[in-house]
C-alpha positions as CSV (number, residue, x, y, z in Angstrom):
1,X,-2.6,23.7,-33.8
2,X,-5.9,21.6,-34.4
3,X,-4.3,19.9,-37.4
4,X,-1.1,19.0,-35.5
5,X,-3.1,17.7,-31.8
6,X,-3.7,14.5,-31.6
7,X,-7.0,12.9,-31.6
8,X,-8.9,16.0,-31.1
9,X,-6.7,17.2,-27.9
10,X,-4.9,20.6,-28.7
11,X,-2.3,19.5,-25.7
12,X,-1.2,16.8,-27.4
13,X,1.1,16.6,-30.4
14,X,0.1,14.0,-32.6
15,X,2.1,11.3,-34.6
16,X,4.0,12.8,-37.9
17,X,3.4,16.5,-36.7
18,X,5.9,18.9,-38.5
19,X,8.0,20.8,-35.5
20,X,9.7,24.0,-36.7
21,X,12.1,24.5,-33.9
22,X,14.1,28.0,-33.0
23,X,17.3,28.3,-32.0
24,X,16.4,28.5,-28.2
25,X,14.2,25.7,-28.6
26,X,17.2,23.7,-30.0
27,X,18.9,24.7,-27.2
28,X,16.0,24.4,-24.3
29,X,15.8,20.5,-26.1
30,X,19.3,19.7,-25.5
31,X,19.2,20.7,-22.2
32,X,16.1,18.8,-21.1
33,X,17.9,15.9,-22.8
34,X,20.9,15.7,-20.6
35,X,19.1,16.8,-17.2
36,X,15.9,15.0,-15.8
37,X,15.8,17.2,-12.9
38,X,15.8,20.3,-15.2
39,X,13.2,19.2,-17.8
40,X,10.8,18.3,-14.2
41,X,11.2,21.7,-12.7
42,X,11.2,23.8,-15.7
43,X,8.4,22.0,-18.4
44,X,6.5,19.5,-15.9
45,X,3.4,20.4,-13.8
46,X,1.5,18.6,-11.1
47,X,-1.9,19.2,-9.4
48,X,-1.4,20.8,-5.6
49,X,-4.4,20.7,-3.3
50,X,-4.4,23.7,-2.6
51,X,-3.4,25.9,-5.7
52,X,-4.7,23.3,-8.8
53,X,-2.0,23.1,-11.7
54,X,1.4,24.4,-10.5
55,X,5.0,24.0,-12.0
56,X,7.1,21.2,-10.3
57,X,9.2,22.4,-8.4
58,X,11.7,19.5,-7.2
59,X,12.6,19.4,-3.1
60,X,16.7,18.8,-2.7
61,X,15.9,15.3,-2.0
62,X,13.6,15.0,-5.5
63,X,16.7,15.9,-7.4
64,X,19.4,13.6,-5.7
65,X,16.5,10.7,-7.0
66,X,16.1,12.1,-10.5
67,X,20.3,11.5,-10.6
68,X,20.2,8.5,-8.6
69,X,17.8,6.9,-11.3
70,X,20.3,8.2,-13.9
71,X,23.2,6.5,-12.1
72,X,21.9,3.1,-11.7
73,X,20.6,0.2,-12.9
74,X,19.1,-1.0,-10.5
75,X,17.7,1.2,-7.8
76,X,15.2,0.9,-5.0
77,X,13.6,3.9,-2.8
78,X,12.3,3.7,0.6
79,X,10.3,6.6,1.3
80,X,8.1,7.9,3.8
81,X,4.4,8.8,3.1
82,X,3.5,11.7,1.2
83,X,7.1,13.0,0.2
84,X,6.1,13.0,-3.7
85,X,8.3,9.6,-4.3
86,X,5.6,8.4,-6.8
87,X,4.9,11.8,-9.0
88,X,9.0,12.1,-8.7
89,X,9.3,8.5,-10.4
90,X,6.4,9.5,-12.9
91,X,8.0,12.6,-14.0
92,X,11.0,10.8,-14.4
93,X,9.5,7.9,-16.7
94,X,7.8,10.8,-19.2
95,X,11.5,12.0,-19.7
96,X,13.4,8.6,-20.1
97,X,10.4,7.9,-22.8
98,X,10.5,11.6,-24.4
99,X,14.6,11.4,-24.9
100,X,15.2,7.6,-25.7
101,X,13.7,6.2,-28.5
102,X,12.9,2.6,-29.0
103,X,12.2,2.1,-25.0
104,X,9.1,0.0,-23.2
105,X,8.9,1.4,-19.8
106,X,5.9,-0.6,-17.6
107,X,4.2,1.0,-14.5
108,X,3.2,-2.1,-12.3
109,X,1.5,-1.6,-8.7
110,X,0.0,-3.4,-6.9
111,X,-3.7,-2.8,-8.2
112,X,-4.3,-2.3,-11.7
113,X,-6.5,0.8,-10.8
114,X,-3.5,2.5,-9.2
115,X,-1.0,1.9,-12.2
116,X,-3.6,3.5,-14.5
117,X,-3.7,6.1,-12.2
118,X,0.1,7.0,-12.5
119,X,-0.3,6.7,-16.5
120,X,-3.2,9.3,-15.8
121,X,-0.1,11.1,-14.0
122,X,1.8,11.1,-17.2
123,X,-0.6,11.6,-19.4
124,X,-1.3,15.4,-17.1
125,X,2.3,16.3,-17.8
126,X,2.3,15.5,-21.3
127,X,-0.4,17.7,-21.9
128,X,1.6,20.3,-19.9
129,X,4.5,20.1,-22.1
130,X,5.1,22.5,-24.9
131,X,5.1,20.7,-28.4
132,X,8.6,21.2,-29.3
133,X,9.8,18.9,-26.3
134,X,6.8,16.1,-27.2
135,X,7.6,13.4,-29.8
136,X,4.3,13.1,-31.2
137,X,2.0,10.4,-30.0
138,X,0.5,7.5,-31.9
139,X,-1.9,6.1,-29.1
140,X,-3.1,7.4,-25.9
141,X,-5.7,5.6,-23.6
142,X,-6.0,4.3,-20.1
143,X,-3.6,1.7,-20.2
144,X,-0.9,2.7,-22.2
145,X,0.8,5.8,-24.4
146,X,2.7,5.6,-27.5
147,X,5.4,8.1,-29.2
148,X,6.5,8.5,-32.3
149,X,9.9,7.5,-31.4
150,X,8.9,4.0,-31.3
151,X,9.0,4.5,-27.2
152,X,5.9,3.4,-24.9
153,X,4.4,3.3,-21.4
154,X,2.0,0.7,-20.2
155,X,0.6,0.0,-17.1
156,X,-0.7,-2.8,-15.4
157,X,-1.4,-4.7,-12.1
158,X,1.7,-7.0,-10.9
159,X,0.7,-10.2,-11.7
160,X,2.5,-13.0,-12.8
161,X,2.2,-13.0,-16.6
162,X,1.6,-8.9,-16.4
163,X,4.5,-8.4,-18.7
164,X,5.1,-11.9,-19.9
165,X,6.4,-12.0,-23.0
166,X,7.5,-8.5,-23.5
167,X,10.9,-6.8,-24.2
168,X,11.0,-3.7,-20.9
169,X,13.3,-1.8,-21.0
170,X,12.9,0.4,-17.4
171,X,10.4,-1.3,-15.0
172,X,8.8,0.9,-12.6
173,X,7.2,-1.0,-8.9
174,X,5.4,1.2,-7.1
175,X,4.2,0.5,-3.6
176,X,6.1,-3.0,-3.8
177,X,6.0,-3.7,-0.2
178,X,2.0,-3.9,-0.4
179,X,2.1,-6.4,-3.5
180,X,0.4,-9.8,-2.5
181,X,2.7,-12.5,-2.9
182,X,5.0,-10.1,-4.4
183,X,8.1,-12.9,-4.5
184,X,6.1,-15.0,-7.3
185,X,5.5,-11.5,-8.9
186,X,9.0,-10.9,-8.9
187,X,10.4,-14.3,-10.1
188,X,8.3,-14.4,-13.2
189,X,9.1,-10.8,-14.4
190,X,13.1,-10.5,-13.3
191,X,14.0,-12.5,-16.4
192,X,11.8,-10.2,-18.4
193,X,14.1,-7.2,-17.7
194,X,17.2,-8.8,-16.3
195,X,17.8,-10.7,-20.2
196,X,19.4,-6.9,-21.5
197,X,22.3,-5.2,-20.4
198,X,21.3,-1.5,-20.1
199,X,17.8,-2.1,-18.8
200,X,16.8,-0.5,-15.4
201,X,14.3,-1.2,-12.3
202,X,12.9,1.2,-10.3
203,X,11.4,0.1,-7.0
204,X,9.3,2.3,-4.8
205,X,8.0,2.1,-1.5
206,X,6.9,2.7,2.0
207,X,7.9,0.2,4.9
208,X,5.7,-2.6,5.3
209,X,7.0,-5.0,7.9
210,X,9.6,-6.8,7.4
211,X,10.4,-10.6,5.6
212,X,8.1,-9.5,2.2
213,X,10.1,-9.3,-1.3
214,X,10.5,-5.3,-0.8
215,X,12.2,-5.6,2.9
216,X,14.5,-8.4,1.5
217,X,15.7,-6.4,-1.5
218,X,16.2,-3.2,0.7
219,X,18.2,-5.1,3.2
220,X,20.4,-7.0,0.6
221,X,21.3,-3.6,-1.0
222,X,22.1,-1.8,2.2
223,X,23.9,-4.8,2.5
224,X,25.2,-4.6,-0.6
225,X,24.6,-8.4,-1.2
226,X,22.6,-7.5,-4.6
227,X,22.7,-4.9,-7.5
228,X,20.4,-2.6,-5.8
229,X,21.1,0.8,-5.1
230,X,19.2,2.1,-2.1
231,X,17.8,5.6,-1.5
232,X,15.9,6.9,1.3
233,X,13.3,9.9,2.2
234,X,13.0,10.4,5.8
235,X,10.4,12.7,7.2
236,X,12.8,15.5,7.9
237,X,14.4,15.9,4.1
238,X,10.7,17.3,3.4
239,X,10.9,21.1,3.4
240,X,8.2,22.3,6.8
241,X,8.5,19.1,8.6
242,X,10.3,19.5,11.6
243,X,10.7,18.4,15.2
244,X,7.4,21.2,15.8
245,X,5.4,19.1,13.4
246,X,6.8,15.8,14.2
247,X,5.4,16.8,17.9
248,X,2.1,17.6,16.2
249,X,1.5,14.8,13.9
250,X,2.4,12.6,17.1
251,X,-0.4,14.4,19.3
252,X,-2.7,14.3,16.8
253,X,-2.3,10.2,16.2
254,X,0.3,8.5,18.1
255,X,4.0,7.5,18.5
256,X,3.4,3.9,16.9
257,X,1.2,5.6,13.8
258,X,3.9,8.3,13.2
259,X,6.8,5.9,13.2
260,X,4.8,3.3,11.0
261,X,3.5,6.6,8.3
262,X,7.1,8.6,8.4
263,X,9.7,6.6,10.4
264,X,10.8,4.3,7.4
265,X,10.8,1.7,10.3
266,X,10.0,-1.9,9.3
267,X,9.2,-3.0,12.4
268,X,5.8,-2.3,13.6
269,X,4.1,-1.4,10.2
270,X,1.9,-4.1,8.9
271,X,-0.9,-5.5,10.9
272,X,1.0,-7.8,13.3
273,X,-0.4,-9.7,16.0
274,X,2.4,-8.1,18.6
275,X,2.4,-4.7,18.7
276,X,4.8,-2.4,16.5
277,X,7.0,-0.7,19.6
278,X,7.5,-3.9,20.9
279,X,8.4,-6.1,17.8
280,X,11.2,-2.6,17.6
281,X,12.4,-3.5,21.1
282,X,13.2,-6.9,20.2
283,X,17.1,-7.8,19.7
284,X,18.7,-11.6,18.6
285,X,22.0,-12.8,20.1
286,X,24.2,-14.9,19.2
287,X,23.6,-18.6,20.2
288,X,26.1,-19.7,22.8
289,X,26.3,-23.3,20.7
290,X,24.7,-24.7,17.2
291,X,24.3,-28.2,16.4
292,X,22.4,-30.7,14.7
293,X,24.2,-29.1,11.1
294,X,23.2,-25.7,11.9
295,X,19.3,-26.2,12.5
296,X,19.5,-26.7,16.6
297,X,20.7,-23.1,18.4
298,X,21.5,-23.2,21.9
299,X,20.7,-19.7,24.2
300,X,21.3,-21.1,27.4
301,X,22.5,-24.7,29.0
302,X,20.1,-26.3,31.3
303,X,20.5,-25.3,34.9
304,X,19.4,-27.3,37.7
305,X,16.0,-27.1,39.3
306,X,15.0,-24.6,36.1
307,X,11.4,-26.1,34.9
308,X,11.2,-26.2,31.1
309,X,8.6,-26.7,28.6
310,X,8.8,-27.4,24.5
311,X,6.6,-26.3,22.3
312,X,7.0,-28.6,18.8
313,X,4.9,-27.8,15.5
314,X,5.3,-30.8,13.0
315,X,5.9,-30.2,9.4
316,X,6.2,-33.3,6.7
317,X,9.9,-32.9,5.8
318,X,9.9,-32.2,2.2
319,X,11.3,-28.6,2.0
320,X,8.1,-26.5,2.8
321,X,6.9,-25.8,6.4
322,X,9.1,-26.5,8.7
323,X,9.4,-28.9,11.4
324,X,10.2,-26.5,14.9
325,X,10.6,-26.3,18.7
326,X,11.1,-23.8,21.4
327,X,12.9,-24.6,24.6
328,X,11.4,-22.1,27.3
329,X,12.6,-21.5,30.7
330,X,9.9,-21.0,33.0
331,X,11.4,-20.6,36.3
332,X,12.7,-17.4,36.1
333,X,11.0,-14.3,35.4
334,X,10.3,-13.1,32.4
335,X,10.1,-16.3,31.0
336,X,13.4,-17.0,28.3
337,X,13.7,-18.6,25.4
338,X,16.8,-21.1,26.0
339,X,16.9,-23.4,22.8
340,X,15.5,-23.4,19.2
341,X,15.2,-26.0,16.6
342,X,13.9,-25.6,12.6
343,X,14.3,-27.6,9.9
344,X,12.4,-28.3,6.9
345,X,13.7,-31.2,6.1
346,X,13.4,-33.9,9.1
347,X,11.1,-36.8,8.6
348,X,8.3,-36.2,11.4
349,X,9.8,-40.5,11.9
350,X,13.0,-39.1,12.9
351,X,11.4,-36.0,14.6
352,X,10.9,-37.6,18.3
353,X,14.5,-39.1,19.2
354,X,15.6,-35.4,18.5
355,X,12.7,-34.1,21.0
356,X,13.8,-36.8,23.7
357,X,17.4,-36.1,23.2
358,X,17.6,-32.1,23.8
359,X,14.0,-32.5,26.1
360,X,15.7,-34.7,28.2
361,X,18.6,-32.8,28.5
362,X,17.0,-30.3,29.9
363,X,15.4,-31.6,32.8
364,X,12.8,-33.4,30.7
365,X,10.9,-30.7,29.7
366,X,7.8,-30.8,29.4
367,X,6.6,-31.1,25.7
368,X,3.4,-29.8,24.5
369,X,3.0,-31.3,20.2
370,X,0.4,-29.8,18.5
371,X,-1.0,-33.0,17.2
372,X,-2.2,-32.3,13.5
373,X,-1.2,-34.5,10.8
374,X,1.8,-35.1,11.2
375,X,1.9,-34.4,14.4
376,X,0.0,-37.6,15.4
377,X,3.2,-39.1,14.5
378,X,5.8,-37.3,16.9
379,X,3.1,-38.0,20.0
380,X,3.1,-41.5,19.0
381,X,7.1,-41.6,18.5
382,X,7.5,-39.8,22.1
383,X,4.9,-41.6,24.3
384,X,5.0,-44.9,22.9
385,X,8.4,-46.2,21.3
386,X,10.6,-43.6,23.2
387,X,8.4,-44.0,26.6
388,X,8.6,-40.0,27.4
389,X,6.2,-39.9,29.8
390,X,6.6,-35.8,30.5
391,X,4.5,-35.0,27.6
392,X,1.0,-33.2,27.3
393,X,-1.9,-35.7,27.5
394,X,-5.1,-33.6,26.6
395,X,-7.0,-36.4,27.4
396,X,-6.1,-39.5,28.4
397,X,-9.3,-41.0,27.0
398,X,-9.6,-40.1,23.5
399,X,-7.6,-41.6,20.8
400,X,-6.0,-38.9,19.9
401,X,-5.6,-37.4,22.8
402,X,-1.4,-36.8,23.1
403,X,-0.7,-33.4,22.6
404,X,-3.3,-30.5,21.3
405,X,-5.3,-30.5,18.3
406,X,-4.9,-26.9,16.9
407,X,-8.4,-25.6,15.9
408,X,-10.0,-22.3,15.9
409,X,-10.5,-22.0,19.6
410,X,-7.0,-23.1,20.8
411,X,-5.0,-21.0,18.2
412,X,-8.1,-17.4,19.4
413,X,-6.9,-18.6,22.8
414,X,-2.9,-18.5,21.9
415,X,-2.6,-16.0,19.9
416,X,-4.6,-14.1,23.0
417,X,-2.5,-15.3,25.3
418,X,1.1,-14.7,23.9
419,X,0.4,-11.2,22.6
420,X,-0.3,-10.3,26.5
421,X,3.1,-12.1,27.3
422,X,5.0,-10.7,24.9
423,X,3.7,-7.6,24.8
424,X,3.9,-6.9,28.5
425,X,8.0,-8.4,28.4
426,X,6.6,-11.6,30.3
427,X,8.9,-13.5,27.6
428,X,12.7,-12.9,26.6
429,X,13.3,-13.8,22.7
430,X,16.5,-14.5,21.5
431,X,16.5,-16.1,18.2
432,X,16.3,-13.9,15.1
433,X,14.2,-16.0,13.0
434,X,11.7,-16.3,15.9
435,X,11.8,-12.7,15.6
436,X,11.5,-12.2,11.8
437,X,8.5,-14.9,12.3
438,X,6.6,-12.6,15.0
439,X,7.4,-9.5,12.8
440,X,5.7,-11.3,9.8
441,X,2.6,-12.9,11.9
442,X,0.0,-10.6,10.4
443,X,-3.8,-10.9,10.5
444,X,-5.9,-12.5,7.9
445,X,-9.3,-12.6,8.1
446,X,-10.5,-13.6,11.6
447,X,-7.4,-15.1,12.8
448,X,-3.1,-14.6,11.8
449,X,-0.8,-16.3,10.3
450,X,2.3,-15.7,8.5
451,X,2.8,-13.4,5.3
452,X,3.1,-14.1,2.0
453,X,6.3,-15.7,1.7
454,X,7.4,-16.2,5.1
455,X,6.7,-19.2,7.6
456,X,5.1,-19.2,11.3
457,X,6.1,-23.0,12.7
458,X,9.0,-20.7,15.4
459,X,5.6,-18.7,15.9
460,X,3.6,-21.1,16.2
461,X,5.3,-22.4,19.1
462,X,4.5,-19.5,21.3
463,X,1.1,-19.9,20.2
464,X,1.1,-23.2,21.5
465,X,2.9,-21.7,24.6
466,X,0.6,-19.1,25.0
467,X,-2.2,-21.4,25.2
468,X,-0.4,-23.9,27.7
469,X,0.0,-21.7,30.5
470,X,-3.9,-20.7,30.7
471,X,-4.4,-24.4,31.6
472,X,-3.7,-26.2,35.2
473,X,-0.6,-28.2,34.5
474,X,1.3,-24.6,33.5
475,X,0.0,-23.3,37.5
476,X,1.0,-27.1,38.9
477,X,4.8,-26.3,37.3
478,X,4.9,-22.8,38.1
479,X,2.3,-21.6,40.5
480,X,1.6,-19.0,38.5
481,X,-1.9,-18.0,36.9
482,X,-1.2,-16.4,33.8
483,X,-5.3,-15.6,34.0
484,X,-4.9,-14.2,37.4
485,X,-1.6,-12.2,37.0
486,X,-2.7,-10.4,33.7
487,X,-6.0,-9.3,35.2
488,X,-3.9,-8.0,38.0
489,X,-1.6,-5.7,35.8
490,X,-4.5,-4.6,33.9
491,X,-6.2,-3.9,36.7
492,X,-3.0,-2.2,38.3
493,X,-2.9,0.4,34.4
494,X,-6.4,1.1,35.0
495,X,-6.2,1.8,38.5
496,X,-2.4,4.2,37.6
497,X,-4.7,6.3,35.1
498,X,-7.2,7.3,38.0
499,X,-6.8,9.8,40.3
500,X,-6.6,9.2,44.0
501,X,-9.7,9.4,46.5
502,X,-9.2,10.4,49.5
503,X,-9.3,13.4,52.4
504,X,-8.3,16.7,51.3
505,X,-7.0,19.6,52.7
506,X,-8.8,23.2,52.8
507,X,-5.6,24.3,54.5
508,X,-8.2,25.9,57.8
509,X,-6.2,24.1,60.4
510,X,-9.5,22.5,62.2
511,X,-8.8,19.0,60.3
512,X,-10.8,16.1,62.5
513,X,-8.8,13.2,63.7
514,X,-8.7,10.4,61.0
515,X,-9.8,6.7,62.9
516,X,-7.3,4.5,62.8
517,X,-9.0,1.9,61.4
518,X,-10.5,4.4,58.5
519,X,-10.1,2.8,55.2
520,X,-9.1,6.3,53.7
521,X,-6.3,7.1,55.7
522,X,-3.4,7.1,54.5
523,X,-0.8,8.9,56.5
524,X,-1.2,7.0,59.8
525,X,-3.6,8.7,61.3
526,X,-1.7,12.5,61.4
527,X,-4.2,15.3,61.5
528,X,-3.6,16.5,58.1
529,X,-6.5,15.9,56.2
530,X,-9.9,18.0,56.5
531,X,-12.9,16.6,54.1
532,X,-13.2,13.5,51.4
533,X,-14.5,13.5,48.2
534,X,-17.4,11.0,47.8
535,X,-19.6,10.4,43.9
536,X,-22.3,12.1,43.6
537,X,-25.0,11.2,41.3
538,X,-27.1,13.8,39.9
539,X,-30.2,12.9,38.3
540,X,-32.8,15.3,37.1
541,X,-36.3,15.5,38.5
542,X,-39.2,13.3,36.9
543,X,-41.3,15.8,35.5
544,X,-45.2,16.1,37.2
């Protein structure tokens, strides 16, 4: 046994090993050959908590994924936590290595640590495996394992040139909705494994908001719009998770945590600036007209008396950012988002006769331009060449003073602002990419902003909104303090979650005869009551 390990480990058969096989294990190799699911539950093992070292023994669900990966290409898992999707995929890799020579399978996660980590995986079943299954290894390290059948594993962090230049044959993403800027990731090593015509991709992954590279390819295969076959673990397919331990887990944290850890729910996971339930409450319509070539949707006409305001973020034109602004109705409540304009290709020169057309059309709105670069330009355009004189002046001294310079202060103050709108319904939202936007708005460092690979010019509208209506000119146009009313609904929750003082009843019948006038009573002065509860405070005495 010590001549035929490899590199001092008796569980490992090494490179050019002589095998004498039986007739059983002839038989046992065939069989492991044709069946993933039945080489995992029968040779693999796998470290439980709870009990160390224990065969693998595959849930339903496990073994409909071991075919699934057989069956496809190209397939991509959405799984909740801690339903054993990763050591499923792992034990699945060994086996497509073991039974097909001449194969580079590459682990990639999203930190290299965690990669090596499910090569350590590999490297525990191997180990596990009696030597007639094991093809004899030729290197075995942190990084990477190699069989005598010419067939590999490596790991590595996902990175644009982490597999550059190399011939894969199954590529295995695990945790792909957590990959930073997992789009450029994804475009660099696609032609890597998409140049064959039997090689496969395996994408794993929990939920993690929505408009990143994972939700896109999950969408376009339940969609079928791509090559992608999708398979999903919910929360109940796990054997002893029920509705009794849904109702615990949910006690034990909370509704938003359980649907964001075992819902499989896009919405709400990720750290977004509006809250998860509410992002989920959300719903697009259709737009009752588009215009302007598809880049101007129309929720509502104008209607008479209705005071708007327009929110416009400027963008340079030239295919990147994009060049927005939101119509909103504030003269009905909630406040409702009537028209919507994007387009990344406007010149900010052409930008203001759009403004003042639509603006106008709807009872010159108001328009608030955040005034930043290019910005400078569409206040300039509107105020001066076009004449609109129903635009936001933050100062009518300074230089710059048309519109609002977006710094630090204004965007802490907006983002504030329209996360207490939105998230107590003080604003209807109709356009889906306004949506998407607010679903990808996540934090980043000491402030938010959008995702990798998503935009937040439809978001940052609302910021803008947000911050308009803490000012005077918002309570001039709608005699509404947005500073007064949410203090008063806070005030009004706190208030809900504490119990009533008042007179109480001993049920004796001698009850004294409330005043009037008496600030605690509360039935109109009926003889019902009998003593009040007043605060005591309790203090222990000094000692002497």
């Amino acid at each position: 046994m010590m001549n035929d390990s490899y590199n001092g480990n008796i569980n490992v058969k090494r490179d050019g090993a002589v095998q004498q096989y039986t007739q059983s294990e002839v038989d046992e190799y065939v069989k492991c050959s044709k069946d993933s699911a039945y080489f995992a539950i029968n040779h693999c093992k796998v470290i439980n908590l709870d009990r160390g070292l224990v065969p693998f023994n595959l849930y339903p669900y496990q073994e409909k994924m071991f075919n699934h990966f057989n069956d496809n290409r190209f397939s991509i898992v959405l799984a909740c936590r801690q339903s054993g999707k990763s050591i499923s995929s792992v034990a699945y890799l060994l086996w497509y290595a073991v039974f097909h020579p001449d194969q580079t399978i590459a682990i990639l996660a999203n930190k290299g640590s965690t990669a090596q980590e499910m090569l350590m995986r590999v490297t525990l079943m191997l180990e596990n495996l009696p030597f007639f299954l094991q093809p004899g290894t030729k290197a075995l390290n942190k990084r990477s394992i190699e069989f005598s059948n010419n067939s590999r594993i490596v790991s590595a962090a996902t990175s644009g040139s982490s597999i550059r230049g190399m011939s894969v044959n199954l590529l295995y993403l695990d945790e792909f909705a957590f990959v930073e800027d997992a789009a450029t990731f994804y475009t660099s090593t696609y032609p890597v494994i998409a140049s064959g015509k039997n090689t496969k991709v395996i994408i794993t992954s929990t939920a993690n908001g929505i408009g990143n590279m994972y939700h896109k390819l999950w969408e376009g295969a339940v969609q079928k719009i791509n090559d992608y076959q999708p398979f999903r673990v919910d929360w109940f397919d796990v054997p002893g998770r029920d509705e009794a331990w849904k109702q615990q887990t949910i006690s034990n944290t909370s509704l938003l945590q359980f649907d964001q850890e075992f819902g499989n729910t896009f919405f709400g996971t990720g750290d977004t600036l509006i809250d998860g339930s509410i992002l989920m409450e959300l719903r697009a319509k259709d737009p009752i007209k588009v215009l302007e070539g598809g880049t101007l949707l129309v929720y509502k006409e104008p209607e008479k008396d209705h005071n708007y305001i327009c929110t416009v973020d400027v963008a340079k034109g030239v295919g990147g950012d994009y060049s927005t602004f939101n119509i909103i109705d504030v003269s009905v409540s909630p406040f409702e988002q009537v028209c919507v304009y994007r387009n990344n290709r406007i010149s900010p020169l052409l930008f203001p006769n759009l403004i003042y057309k639509y603006c106008f059309n709807y009872n010159e709105a108001y328009v608030v331009v955040e005034n930043n670069d290019q910005g400078t330009i569409v206040c300039n355009g509107l105020y001066h060449e076009l004449e609109y004189e129903n635009l936001h002046l933050e100062s009518a001294l300074k230089a710059n003073g048309l519109g609002v310079m977006m710094n630090k202060k204004v965007k802490r103050l907006g983002c504030s602002t329209i996360k207490d709108i939105v998230d107590n319904r003080k604003l209807t939202i109709h356009d889906q990419d306004t949506i998407i936007e607010m679903s990808t708005f996540v934090a980043k460092g000491q402030s938010y902003e959008a995702s990798d690979g998503n935009h937040d010019d439809l978001m940052m509208n609302l910021v803008m909104f947000g911050y308009f209506t803490l000012g005077d000119r918002f309570l001039d146009m709608t005699d509404i303090s947005m500073k007064e009313m949410m203090f008063k609904q806070r005030m009004n929750e706190i208030e809900n979650d504490i119990l009533d003082w008042g007179y109480h009843d001993d049920g004796l019948g001698n009850s004294p005869e409330p005043e009037p006038d008496d600030p605690w009573n509360i039935n109109g002065g009926k003889p019902w009551v009998e003593e009040y509860y007043c605060c005591l405070l309790y203090t222990s005495p000094s000692p002497r």
